[in-house]
Structures are given as C-alpha cells and as structure tokens.
C-alpha positions, -999 to 999 in steps of 0.1 A, spaced: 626 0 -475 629 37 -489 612 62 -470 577 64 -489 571 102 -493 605 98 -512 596 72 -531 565 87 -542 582 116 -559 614 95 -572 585 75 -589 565 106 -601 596 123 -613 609 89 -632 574 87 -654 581 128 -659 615 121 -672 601 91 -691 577 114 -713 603 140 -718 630 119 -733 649 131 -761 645 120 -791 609 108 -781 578 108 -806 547 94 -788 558 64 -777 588 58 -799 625 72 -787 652 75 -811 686 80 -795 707 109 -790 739 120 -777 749 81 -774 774 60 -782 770 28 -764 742 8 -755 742 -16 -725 708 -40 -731 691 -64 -704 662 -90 -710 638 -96 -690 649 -93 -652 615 -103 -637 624 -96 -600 661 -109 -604 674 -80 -582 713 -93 -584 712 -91 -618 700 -55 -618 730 -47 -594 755 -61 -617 738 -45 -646 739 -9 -627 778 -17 -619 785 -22 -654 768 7 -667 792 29 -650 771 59 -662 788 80 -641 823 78 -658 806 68 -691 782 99 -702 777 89 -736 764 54 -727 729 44 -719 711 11 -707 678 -5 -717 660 -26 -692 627 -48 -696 600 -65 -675 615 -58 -642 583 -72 -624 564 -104 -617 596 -122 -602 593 -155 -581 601 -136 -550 579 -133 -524 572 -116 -491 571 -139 -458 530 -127 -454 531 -130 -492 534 -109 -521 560 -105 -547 588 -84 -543 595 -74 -579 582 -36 -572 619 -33 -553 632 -31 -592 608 -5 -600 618 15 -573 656 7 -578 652 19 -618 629 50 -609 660 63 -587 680 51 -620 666 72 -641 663 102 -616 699 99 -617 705 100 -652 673 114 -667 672 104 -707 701 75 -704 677 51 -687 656 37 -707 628 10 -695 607 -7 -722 573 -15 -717 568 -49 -716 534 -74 -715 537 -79 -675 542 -42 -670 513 -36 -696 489 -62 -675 498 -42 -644 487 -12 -660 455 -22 -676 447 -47 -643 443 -75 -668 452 -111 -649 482 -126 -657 487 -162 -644 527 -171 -642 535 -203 -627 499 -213 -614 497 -174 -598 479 -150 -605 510 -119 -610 491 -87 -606 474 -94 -574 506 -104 -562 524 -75 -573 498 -51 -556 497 -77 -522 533 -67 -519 534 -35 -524 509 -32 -497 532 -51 -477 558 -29 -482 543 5 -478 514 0 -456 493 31 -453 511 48 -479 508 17 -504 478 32 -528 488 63 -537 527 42 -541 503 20 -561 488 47 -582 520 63 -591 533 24 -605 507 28 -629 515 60 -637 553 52 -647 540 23 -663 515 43 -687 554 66 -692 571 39 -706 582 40 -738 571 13 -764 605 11 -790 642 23 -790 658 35 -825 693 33 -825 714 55 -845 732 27 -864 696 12 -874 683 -12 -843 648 -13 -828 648 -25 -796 611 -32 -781 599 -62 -759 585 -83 -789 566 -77 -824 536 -79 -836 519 -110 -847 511 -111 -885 479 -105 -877 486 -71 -862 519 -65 -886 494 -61 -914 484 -27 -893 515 -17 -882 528 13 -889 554 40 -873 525 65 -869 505 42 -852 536 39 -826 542 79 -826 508 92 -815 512 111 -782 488 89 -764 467 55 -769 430 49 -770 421 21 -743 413 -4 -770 457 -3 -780 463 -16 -745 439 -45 -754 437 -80 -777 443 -65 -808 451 -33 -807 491 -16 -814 506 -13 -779 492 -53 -768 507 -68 -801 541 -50 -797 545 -65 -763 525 -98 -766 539 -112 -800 560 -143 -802 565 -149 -841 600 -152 -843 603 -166 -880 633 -153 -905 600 -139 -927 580 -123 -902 610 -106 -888 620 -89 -919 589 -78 -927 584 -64 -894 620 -48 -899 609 -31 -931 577 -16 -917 600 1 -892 629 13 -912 656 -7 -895 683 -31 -900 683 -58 -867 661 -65 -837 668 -68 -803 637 -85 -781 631 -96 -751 598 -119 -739 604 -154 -747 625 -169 -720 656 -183 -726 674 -213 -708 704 -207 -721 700 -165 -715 694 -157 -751 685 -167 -787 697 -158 -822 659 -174 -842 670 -153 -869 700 -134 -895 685 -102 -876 672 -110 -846 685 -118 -815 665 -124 -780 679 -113 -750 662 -130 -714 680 -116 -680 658 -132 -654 676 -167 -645 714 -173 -643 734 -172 -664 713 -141 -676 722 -127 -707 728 -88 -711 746 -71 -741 771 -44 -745 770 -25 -782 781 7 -800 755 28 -815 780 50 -838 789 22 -865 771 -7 -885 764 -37 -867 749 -70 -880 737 -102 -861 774 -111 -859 784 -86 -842 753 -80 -815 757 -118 -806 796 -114 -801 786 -86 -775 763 -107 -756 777 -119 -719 760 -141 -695 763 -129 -658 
C-alpha cells in the first residue's frame, strides 16, 4: 500500500488538476491539444483491466493522446477482514493523472456520485458505500479519514461530460426524459452545484443515473448538447458493450472480455466507425 502522507497529496493534487483542466467550463471539458482518445466503461474495481488500459495508453510516447475512465469503484473485491478494495483504482488514477495532468480524464459516475453525497447504494445484496469506506479504513488505518476526506474531495473534482473535437459527448449516462426537458449546457457549465443537483431530480443525479437508451431519446438528448454521437457507460454489458442506437454506443469495462475503445478526435466519426474501434481485453 502507498505510503499514506503520499497518497494524501497525489489525491489532493489529482482533484486540483481535475478543476483546472483545459478546456473546462463548470463541469463540462471540451478537449484540447488531442488527437486520440482511448475510452474505458465502467471498471468497477477490475484492477487488471486498468493495468492493460494504462499499457495501452502509452501516454508517454503518445502526447497527443488522452484516456477517459469511469466508475472505478464499488468492485466485488474484498479485503480478508472485509471491505472493498476498489479505492486501489482511485489511488492508481490519482497518480495517473499526476502524471499527465489534463490527458486523464475520469467521469463522474452514479457510484462515485453516491460516494460523495453518502447516499446507499445496494449492489449485489451490499450495501457499496459502507464498504468502500470499511476498506479504506482497512487500508490506511489511522490515516484512513482524512485519506477518506480527500476521496470525496476528488470525487466533487470530477468532471460531468467530455466534448470532443470531432462532435462526441462522452458522460456516464443521460438524462431521463423527465430531466431532458430541463437540460441544458448552462445548467452543466455552472462553476459549482447546489446540493439539490447531486439529488433525485436534479442535473448532476440524472446525467449519471439515466438509463433511456431509445433511438428518440438519444437524439434529442444529442441536440440539446450540440453533438453528433454518444459514448456511455452505466448499464452493464455481458458481452462488454452495446450499440442501442445509430449514435450511441455503450461501453462496460468491468467483467472479461471488457470492452474499451480507441478513436481519433481530428476527423468525423459515425457509429460505424466508434464500434469498429472497440476491442475487448
């Protein structure tokens, strides 16, 4: 485990670099100086997959490329005395994105939003955020709250939606019609949320709780934002991902195979050509 005084500042300095993105407007990030976008699902605690995902990345010898992970926590790993394990990704990704500040980018998702907000979320008959906080206090000990604390922190950083230079939006889910009615790019663009967005009903719960994946619903959604395909993670997928739409394709990292895609940003894509990029690992 990493030395925790470390990992207290790598975490700090990750939800610093988070908010000072480029290309960032509230809680919106359009991209800039890249070329290539590597794009995980949700990894939920699936730590190999992480590793391959870092491997392929390459950012090193790659400096125009960037990677989009999702709902790293809430895995099914647990700690002997209990506790899930899934706070290992965070840390892994924190360091990530110390490493390559503004070419790391991790999306909010509903788990990491439940974390946050301390709402329950049951997954598999358990109860996820007690678990997630039982092993982090197995992990760090005496140093596990303010460890805890800074979690939160990063998680309140993330960033809601990616905008891609050749028209994607990449965000964990959509809004239910409900909440699309409301929707608007302003609403995503304000510098910080009141407490009743994080809830039922409000803009930053229904873009990362939705699950209406129909052809109709999609393209409206598309047109309230200004862009030309989706990219979603958030309903698990047996087969690693899902094409429900012309438009939409839904990406799901967490089981093997685990499905994670590879795309340029500097030219026009279509569904076509975002599902021809997609490899299982």
């Amino acid at each position: 485990m990493p030395a925790p005084d470390r990992m207290l500042r790598t975490i700090q300095q990750a939800a610093h670099i988070c908010r000072q993105t480029p290309g960032r407007v509230g809680r919106c990030v359009t991209l800039t100086d890249c070329t290539e976008l590597l794009i995980s699902g949700d990894i939920h605690g699936n730590l190999p997959l992480l590793r391959q995902l870092i491997a392929q990345a390459d950012l090193g010898r790659h400096p125009t490329r960037h990677v989009v992970v999702q709902e790293l926590v809430h895995g099914p790993h647990r700690y002997p005395q209990g506790g899930d394990k899934s706070h290992q990704l965070v840390d892994v990704v924190a360091a990530w994105i110390n490493q390559y500040p503004g070419r790391v980018h991790y999306l909010l998702g509903n788990h990491e939003l439940a974390q946050w907000t301390e709402r329950k979320i049951v997954k598999n008959d358990e109860e996820m955020t007690s678990s997630f906080a039982q092993g982090v206090r197995h992990a760090y000990g005496t140093h596990a709250e303010p460890i805890y604390e800074s979690y939160l922190r990063l998680f309140a950083a993330l960033p809601i939606a990616l905008r891609t230079p050749n028209g994607g939006w990449l965000s964990h889910s959509l809004p239910n019609a409900r909440q699309l009615g409301e929707l608007s790019l302003a609403k995503l663009e304000v510098a910080e949320h009141a407490p009743d967005d994080l809830l039922p009903g409000g803009i930053v719960y229904a873009m990362t709780w939705g699950r209406d994946t129909a052809a109709e619903h999609v393209e409206r959604f598309l047109q309230r934002v200004a862009a030309d395909w989706l990219i979603t993670g958030h309903i698990a997928q047996p087969t690693g991902y899902a094409r429900p739409s012309a438009r939409h394709i839904i990406l799901d990292s967490m089981h093997s195979p685990g499905a994670i895609c590879q795309i340029p940003t500097t030219q026009p894509l279509d569904g076509d050509a975002i599902e021809a990029a997609i490899r299982l690992v």
